[in-house]
C-alpha positions, -999 to +999 in steps of 0.1 A: +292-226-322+279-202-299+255-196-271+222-203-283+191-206-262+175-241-269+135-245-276+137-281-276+162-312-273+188-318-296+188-351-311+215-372-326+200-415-320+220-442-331+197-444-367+189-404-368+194-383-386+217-405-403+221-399-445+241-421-468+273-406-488+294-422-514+316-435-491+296-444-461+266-430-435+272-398-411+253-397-383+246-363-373+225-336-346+190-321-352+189-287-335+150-273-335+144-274-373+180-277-389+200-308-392+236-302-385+267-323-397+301-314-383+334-323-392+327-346-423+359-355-441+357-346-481+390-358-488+421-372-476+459-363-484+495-370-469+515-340-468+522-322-503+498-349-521+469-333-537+440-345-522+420-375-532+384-395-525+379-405-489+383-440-481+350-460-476+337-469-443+318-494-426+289-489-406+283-455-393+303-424-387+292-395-360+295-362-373+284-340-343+313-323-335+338-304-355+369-314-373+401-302-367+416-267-383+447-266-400+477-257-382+491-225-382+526-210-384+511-182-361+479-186-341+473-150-332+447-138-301+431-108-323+432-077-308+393-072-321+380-101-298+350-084-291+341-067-322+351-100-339+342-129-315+369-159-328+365-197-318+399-215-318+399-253-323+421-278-325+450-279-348+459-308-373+473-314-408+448-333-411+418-304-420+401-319-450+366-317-436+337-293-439+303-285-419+267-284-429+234-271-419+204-277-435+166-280-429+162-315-450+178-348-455+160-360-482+174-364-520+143-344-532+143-310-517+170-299-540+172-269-522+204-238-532+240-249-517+258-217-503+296-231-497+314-207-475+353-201-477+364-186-445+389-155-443+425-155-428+445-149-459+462-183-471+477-185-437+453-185-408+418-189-401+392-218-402+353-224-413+344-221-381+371-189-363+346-166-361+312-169-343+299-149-376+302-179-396+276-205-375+254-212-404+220-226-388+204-190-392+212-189-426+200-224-430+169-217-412+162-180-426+168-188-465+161-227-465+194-230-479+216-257-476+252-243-461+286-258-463+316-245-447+351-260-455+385-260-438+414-272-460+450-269-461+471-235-455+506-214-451+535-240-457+519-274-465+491-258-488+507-231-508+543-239-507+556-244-543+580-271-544+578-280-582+612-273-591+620-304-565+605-328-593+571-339-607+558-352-574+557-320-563+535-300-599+508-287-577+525-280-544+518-242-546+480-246-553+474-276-524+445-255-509+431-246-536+428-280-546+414-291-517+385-267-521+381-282-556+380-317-536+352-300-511+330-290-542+338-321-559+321-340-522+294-316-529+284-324-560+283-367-554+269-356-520+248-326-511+212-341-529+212-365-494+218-335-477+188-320-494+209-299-515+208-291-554+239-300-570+230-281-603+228-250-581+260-241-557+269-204-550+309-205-535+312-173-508+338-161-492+353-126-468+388-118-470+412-144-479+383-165-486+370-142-513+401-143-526+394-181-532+364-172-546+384-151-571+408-178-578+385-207-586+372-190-612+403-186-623+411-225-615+399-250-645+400-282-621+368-263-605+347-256-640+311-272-637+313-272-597+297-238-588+268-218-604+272-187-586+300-165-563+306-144-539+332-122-533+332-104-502+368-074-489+387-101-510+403-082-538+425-050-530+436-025-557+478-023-562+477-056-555+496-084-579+495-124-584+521-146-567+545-151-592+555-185-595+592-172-593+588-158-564+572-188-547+598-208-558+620-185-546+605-187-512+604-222-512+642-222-516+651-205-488+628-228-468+648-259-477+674-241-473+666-235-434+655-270-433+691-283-444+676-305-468+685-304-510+674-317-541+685-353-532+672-350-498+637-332-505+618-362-498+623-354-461+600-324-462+570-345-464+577-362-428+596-333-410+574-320-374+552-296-386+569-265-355+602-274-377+588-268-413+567-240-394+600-219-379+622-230-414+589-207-436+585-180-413+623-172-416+619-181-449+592-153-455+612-124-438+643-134-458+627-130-492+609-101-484+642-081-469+659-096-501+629-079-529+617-049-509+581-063-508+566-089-488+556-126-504+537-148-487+513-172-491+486-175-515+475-192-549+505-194-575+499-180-611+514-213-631+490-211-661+480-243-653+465-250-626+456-217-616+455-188-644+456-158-620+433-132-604+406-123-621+418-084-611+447-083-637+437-113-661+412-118-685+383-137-672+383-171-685+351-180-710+347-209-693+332-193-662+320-159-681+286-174-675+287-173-635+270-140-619+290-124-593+283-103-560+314-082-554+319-053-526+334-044-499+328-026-459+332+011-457+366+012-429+377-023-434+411-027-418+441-009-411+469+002-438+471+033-424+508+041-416+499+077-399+508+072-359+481+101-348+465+097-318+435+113-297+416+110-271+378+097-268+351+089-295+354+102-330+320+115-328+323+138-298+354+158-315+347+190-320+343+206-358+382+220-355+398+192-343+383+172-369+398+197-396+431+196-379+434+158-380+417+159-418+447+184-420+473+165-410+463+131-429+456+143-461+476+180-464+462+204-491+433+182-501+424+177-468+388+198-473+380+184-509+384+149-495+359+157-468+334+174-489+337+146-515+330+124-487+297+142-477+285+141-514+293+103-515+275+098-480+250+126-473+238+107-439+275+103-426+300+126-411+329+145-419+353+128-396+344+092-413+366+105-445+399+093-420+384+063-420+372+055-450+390+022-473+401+025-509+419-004-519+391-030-510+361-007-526+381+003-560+394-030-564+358-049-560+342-019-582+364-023-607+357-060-608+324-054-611+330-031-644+357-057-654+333-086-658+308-064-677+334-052-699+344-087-707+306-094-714+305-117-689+273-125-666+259-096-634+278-083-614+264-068-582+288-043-563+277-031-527+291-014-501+284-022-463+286+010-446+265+005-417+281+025-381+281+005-351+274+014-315+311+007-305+332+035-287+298+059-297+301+053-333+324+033-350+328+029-388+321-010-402+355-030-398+367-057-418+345-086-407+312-065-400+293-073-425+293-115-424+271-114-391+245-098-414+243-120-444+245-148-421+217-137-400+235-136-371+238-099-356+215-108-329+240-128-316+272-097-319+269-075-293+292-053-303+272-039-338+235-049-327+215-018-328+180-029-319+157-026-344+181-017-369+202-050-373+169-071-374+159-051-405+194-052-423+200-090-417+167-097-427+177-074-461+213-089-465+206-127-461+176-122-482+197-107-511+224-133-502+196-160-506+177-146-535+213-141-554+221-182-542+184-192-560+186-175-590+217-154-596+197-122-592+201-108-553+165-086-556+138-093-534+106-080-518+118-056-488+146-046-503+150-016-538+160-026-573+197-034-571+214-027-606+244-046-621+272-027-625+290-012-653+314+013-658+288+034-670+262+033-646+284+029-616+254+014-601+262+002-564+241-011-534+248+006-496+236-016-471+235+011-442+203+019-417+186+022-449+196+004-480+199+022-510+212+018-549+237+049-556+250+054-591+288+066-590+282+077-560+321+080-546+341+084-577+350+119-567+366+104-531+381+077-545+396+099-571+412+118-541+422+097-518+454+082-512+459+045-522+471+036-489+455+069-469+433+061-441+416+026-433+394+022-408+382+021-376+380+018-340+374+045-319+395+036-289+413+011-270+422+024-236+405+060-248+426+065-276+424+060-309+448+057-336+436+066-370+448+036-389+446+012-359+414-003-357+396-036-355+416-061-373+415-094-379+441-109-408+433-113-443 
């Protein structure tokens, strides 16, 4: 996906590397030691159908180059580019496919399955958007099989048309059946691949740990997945999506479209820039009308999908299922604060710091910055304007959540590693993928030499370790703890990885819900605390 330097020829021959699925043979690339197979369809679906097998094939079907992404209401060029490389692709309704990487094709290296869910919210993004997400490093590092999966988003995955009639029972929860379809083609596919069907960790960032989230919370995917990942996906004053709301919202979309109950059939054949402009109105019109925004994103039925795992009970049926949960120190921006100053954050002298400290947080200005010291020793006072709440409450309280319930680990970490950028920049949302994919050789703008070799090779291994056995220790790296309420145990992957044991309850005590996140240092020489790095959920 990107630049790579070559050691030897690719090769992709008319009879290799060629493996046989249920429904017909991909032919595919061999890149040094890993086999890659791009754009392989895992189901197939008209608009608002849930999704269903692919049809069989004759013959052979190339799979060396990627399918195409879903399309997007809004295709946004981040403002991040550099600190978050993105790859935009072509745009289609028809997304249903998925990528692989993987060091054998035979049925008897029944080696772990990592399936990755990519970020973007329910609305934007793909499995291959950011260069972060190439997986022949981690296929090649952890001889691990690695899927990534695009599937259907915004208005034709997650709009919930079932008051329109039965036809349309599952129209709110499209994309999330269409990663149950992808895990589904895993399991009657991935031994060819030289994956082990028994043993499939799903991982995700952002939105896609969200979907983590929900599938466990999703019966249709019980028995599919062994292990998960949830990675900045859960954020504390948060809620479901109601299903009256979506219904709500799905109103006021006919509405624009001109079509009614009589007519509703039309939606399914309507230009995709037409249903597009008739939602995005849609979504400013019902959040004007309730005060708060609603969007896109799983709907709570209790049915199909049971809700968040954040404000339900965890369902028995996937009790069983250890968990890695956690969060990056600055994450994104919610910070609604317009201060600005000039240069790096770490070249402001000891005063100005206090005066900004000051004017973000008031009287408890100081005791936020001191609990910030006692929570990160190594760090500086300034970071405390930077530093996220909702992401890392939210994902440690998970974490105590699932032990409470008695269910299996759960392994809470925070990424809090400071980049080169602008002098010193606090992790952004994103930062920490490059390093549990084994790619932050490849990011220029968070490679510290020396440094980022060590953590990758500490992340992915954890990653890898947790993928093969549910248990992320491993030589090179200290005893990572579950967590509990009580022990408040939590791993910080930083220049040196450490456990800490309620090591910021005091600063999360004291900081504002929506005070300060995160973390650039400057565009054009500025920088506006609460305007950094960002790509969407």
């Amino acid at each position: 996906m990107y630049p790579r330097k070559l050691t030897r020829a690719v090769i992709s021959n008319h009879d290799y590397p060629v493996v046989e699925t249920k429904a017909g043979r991909l032919r595919g690339l061999l890149e040094e030691d890993v086999f890659i197979f791009r754009g392989v369809q895992y189901a197939e679906a008209a608009r608002y159908e849930m999704p269903r097998k692919v049809t069989p094939w004759e013959g052979t079907k190339e799979a060396v180059i990627y399918g195409p992404v879903c399309k997007e209401i809004n295709t946004q060029i981040a403002h991040d580019e550099y600190n978050v490389p993105h790859y935009h692709y072509i745009q289609d309704e028809n997304c249903l496919n998925l990528n692989i990487w993987t060091k054998h094709i035979d049925t008897g290296a029944k080696r772990p399955v990592m399936v990755w869910f990519h970020g973007g919210g329910y609305a934007t993004g793909s499995s291959i958007e950011l260069y972060a997400y190439d997986g022949m490093e981690l296929a090649e590092f952890g001889d691990v099989v690695v899927v990534s999966v695009n599937h259907r988003l915004n208005c034709i995955g997650y709009l919930d048309l079932s008051g329109y009639g039965e036809k349309y029972k599952y129209t709110g929860n499209l994309g999330q059946a269409d990663l149950v379809a992808s895990l589904q083609w895993v399991q009657e596919n991935i031994a060819g691949f030289g994956g082990d069907p028994g043993n499939v960790m799903i991982f995700g960032q952002s939105g896609g740990g969200g979907k983590v989230d929900s599938l466990l919370q999703t019966p249709a995917a019980d028995g599919l997945y062994h292990k998960a990942s949830i990675q900045s996906g859960l954020f504390a004053g948060g809620s479901d999506r109601l299903q009256k709301d979506a219904q709500a919202l799905a109103d006021l979309v006919v509405k624009n479209l001109g079509l009614t109950r009589e007519t509703i059939e039309e939606i399914e054949k309507i230009p995709y820039y037409k249903l597009a402009r008739a939602a995005r109105k849609a979504e400013q019109e019902i959040s004007e009308m309730l005060g708060r925004r609603v969007s896109w994103a799983p709907v709570k039925d209790d049915d199909y999908f049971m809700g968040s795992g954040l404000y339900n009970p965890f369902r028995e049926e996937t009790k069983h299922i250890p968990v890695l949960v956690g969060s990056v120190q600055g994450e994104f921006d919610q910070n609604y604060n317009n201060v600005f100053a000039e240069g790096s954050k770490n070249d402001w002298d000891d005063a100005f710091v206090d005066s900004l400290i000051e004017k973000i947080h008031g009287d408890k200005g100081q005791e936020i910055a001191a609990a910030y010291l006692k929570a990160y020793p190594m760090k500086r006072k300034v970071d405390c304007l930077f530093t996220n709440k909702s992401c890392r409450t939210a994902s440690r309280d998970y974490a105590f959540l699932r032990a409470g319930q008695g269910c299996a680990p759960a392994y809470n970490w925070v990424f809090a590693l400071e980049c080169p950028l602008n002098n010193g920049t606090i992790a952004w949302h994103n930062a920490e993928e490059a390093y549990m994919f084994h790619n932050a050789n490849y990011l220029e703008a968070s490679y510290i030499p020396g440094v980022s070799e060590r953590l990758q090779d500490i992340m992915t291994g954890a990653w890898v370790a947790f993928a093969k056995t549910g248990d992320p220790n491993h030589v090179g790296m200290r005893i990572w703890t579950p967590a509990t309420r009580e022990n408040g145990a939590c791993m910080i992957f930083d220049e040196e990885t450490y456990p800490a044991f309620h090591h910021d309850d005091e600063l999360m005590e004291l900081l504002p819900l929506r005070g300060v996140m995160p973390a650039t240092n400057a565009r054009k020489g500025l920088v506006k605390l609460g305007g950094g790095p960002r790509q969407s959920l």
